[in-house]
Backbone as XML, in Angstrom:
<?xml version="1.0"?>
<chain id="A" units="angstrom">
  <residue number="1" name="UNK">
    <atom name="N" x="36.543" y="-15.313" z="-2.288"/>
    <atom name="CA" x="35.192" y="-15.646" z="-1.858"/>
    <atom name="C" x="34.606" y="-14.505" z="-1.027"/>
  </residue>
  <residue number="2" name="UNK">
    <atom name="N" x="33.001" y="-14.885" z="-1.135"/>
    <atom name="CA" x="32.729" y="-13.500" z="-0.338"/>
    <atom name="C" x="32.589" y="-14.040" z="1.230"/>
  </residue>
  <residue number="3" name="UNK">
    <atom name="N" x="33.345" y="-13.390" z="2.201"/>
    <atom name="CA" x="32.379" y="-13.535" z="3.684"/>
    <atom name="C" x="31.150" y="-12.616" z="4.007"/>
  </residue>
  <residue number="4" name="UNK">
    <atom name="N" x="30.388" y="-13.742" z="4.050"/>
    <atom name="CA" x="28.688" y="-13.421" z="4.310"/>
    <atom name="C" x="29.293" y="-12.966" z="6.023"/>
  </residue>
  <residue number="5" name="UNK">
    <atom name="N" x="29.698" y="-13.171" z="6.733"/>
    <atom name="CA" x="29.396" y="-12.852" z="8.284"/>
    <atom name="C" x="29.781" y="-11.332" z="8.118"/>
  </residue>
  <residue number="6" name="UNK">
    <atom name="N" x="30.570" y="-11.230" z="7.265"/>
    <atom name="CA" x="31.493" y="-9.619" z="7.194"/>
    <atom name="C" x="30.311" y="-8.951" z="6.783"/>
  </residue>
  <residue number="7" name="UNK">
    <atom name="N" x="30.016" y="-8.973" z="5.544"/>
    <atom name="CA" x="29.464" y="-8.139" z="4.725"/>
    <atom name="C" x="27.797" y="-7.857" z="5.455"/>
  </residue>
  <residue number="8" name="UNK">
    <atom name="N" x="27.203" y="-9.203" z="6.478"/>
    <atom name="CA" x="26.001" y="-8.864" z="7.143"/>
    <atom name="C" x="26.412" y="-8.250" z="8.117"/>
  </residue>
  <residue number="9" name="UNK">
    <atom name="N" x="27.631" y="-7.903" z="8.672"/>
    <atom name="CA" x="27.799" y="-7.019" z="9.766"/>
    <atom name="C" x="28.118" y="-5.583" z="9.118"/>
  </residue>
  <residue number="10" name="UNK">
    <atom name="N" x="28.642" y="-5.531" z="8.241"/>
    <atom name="CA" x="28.602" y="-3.915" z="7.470"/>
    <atom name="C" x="27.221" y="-3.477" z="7.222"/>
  </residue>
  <residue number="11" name="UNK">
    <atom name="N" x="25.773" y="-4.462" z="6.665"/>
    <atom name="CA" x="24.953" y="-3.821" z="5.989"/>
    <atom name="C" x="24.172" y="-3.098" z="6.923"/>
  </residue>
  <residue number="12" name="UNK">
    <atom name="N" x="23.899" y="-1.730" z="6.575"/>
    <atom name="CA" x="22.872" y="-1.057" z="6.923"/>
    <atom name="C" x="21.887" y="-1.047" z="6.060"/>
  </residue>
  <residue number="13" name="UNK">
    <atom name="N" x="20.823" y="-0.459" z="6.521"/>
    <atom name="CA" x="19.593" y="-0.687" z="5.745"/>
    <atom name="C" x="19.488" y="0.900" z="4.986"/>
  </residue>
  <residue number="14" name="UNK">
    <atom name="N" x="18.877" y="0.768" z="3.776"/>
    <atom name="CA" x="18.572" y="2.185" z="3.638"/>
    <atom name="C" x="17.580" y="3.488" z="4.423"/>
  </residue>
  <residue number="15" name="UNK">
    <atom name="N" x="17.916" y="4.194" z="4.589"/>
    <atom name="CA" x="16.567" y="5.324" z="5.064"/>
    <atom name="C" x="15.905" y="5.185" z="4.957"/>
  </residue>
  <residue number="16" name="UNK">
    <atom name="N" x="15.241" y="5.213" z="3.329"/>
    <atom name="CA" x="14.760" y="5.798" z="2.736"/>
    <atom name="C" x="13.450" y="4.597" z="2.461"/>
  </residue>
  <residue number="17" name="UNK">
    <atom name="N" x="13.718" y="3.687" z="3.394"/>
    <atom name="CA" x="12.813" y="2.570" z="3.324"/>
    <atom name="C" x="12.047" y="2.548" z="4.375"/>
  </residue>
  <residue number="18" name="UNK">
    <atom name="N" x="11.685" y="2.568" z="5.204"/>
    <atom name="CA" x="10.811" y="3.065" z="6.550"/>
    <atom name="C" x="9.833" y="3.673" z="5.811"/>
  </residue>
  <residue number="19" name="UNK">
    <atom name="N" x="10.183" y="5.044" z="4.831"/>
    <atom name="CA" x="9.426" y="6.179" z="4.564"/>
    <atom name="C" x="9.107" y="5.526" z="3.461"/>
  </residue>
  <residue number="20" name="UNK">
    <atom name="N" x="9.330" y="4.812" z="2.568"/>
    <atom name="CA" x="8.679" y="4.139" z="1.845"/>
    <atom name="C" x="7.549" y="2.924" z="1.957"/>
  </residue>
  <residue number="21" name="UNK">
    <atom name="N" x="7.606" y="2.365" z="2.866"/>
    <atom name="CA" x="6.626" y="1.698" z="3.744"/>
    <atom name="C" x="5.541" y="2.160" z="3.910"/>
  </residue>
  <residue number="22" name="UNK">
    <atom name="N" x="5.844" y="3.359" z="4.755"/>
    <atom name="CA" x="4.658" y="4.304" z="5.280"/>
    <atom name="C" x="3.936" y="4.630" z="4.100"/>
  </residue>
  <residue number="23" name="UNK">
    <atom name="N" x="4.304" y="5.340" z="2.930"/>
    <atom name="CA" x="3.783" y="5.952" z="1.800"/>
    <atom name="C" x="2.641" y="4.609" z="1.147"/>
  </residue>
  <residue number="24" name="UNK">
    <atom name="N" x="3.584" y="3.216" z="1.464"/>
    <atom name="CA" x="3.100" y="2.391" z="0.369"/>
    <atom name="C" x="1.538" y="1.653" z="0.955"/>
  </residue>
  <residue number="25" name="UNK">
    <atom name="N" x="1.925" y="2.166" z="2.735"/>
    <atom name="CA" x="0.594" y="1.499" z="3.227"/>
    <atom name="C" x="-0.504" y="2.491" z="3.515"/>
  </residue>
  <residue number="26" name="UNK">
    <atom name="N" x="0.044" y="3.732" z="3.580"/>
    <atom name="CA" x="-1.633" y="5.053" z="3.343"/>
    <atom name="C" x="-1.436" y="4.978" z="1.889"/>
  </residue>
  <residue number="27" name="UNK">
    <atom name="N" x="-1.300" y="4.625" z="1.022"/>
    <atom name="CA" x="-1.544" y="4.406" z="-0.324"/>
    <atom name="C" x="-2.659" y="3.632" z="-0.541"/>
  </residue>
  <residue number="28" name="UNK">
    <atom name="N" x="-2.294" y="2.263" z="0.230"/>
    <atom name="CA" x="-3.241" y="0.966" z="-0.145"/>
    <atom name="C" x="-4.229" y="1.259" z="0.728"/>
  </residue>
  <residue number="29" name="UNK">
    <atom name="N" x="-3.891" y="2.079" z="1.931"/>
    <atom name="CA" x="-5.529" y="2.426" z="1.932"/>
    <atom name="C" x="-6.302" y="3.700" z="1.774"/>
  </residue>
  <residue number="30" name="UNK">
    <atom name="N" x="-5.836" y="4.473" z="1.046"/>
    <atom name="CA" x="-6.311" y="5.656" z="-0.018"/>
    <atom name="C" x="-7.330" y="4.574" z="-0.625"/>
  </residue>
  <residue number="31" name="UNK">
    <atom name="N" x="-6.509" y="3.789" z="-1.642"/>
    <atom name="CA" x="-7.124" y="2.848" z="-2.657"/>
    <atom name="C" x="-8.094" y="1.891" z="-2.367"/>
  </residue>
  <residue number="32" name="UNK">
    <atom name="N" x="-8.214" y="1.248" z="-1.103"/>
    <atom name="CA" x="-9.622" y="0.688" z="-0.437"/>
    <atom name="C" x="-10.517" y="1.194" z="-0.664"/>
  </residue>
  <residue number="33" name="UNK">
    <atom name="N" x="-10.142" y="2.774" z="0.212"/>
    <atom name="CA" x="-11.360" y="3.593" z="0.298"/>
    <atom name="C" x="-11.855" y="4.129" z="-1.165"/>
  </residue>
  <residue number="34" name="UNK">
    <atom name="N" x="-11.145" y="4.241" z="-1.982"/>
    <atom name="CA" x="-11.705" y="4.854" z="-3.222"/>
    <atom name="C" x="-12.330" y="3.682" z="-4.218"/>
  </residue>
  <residue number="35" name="UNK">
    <atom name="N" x="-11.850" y="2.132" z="-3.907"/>
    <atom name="CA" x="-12.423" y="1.028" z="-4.370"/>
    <atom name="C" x="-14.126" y="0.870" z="-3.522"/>
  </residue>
  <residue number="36" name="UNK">
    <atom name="N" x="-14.128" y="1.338" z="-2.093"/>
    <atom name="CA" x="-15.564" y="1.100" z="-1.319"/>
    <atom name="C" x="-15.938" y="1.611" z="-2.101"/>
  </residue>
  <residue number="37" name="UNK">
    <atom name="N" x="-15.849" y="3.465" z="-2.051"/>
    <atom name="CA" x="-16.831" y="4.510" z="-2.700"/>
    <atom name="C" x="-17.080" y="4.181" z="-4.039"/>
  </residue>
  <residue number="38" name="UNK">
    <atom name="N" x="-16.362" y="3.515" z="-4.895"/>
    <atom name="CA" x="-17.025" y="3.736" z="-6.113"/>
    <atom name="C" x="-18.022" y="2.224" z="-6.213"/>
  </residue>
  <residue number="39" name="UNK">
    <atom name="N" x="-18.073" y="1.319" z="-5.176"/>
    <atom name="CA" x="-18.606" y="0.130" z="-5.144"/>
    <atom name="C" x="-20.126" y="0.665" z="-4.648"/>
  </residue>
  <residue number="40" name="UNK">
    <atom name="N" x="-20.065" y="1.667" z="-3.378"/>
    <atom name="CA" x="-21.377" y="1.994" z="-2.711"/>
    <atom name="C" x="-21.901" y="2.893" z="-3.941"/>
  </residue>
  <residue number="41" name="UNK">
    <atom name="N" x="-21.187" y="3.830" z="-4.502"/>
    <atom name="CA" x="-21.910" y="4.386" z="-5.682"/>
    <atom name="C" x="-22.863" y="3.741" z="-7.105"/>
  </residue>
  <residue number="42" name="UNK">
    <atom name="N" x="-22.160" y="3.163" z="-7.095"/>
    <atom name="CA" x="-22.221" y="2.058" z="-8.271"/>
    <atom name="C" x="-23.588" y="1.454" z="-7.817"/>
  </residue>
  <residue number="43" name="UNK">
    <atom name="N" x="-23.732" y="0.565" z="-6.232"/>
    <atom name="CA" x="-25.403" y="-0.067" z="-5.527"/>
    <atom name="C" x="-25.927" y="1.251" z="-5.740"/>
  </residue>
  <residue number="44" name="UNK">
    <atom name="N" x="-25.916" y="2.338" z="-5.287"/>
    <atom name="CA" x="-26.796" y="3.690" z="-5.215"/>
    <atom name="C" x="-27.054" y="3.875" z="-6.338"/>
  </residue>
  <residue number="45" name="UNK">
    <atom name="N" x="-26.771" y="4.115" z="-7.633"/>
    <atom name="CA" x="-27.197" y="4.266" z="-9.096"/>
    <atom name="C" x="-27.932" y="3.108" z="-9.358"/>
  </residue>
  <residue number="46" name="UNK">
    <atom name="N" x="-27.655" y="1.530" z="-8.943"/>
    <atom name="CA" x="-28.187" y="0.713" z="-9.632"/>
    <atom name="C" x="-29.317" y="0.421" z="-8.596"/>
  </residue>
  <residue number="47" name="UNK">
    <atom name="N" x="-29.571" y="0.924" z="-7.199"/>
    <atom name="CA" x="-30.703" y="0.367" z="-6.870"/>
    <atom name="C" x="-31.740" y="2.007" z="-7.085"/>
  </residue>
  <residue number="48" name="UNK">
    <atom name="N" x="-31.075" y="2.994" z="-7.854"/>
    <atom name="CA" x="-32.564" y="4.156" z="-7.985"/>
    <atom name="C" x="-32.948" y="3.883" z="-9.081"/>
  </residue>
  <residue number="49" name="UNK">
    <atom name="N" x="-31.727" y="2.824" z="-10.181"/>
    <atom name="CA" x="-32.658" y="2.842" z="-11.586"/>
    <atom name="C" x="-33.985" y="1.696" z="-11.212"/>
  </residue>
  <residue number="50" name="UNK">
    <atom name="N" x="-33.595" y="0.847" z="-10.416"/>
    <atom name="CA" x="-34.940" y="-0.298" z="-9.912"/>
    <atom name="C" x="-35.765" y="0.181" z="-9.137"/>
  </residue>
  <residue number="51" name="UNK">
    <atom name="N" x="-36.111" y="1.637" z="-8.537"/>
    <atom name="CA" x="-37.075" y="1.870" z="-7.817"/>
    <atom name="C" x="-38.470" y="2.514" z="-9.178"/>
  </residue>
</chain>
C-alpha cells in the first residue's frame, strides 16, 4: 500500500512552476489588453462610418 503521510512529506513542488504562473498571468493580461484595443478600434471604425 501506498503511505500518503510518507510520500506528502517527500513531495516537493516543482521550480519550474512559480515561473510558470508568472508567465501564465502577464499572458492573460497581454490578452485583455489586446482584446480592449481591438474592441475600442472596432467602436472607432464603426462610429466614423455613422458620422
Amino acid at each position: 500500500m501506498i503511505d500518503f503521510k510518507e510520500e506528502l512529506r517527500k513531495f516537493k513542488p516543482a521550480l519550474e512552476v512559480d515561473g510558470i504562473e508568472e508567465v501564465i498571468k502577464s499572458n492573460e493580461i497581454k490578452d485583455m489588453i489586446d482584446l480592449l484595443t481591438h474592441i475600442t478600434r472596432n467602436l472607432e471604425i464603426k462610429s466614423e462610418g455613422k458620422e
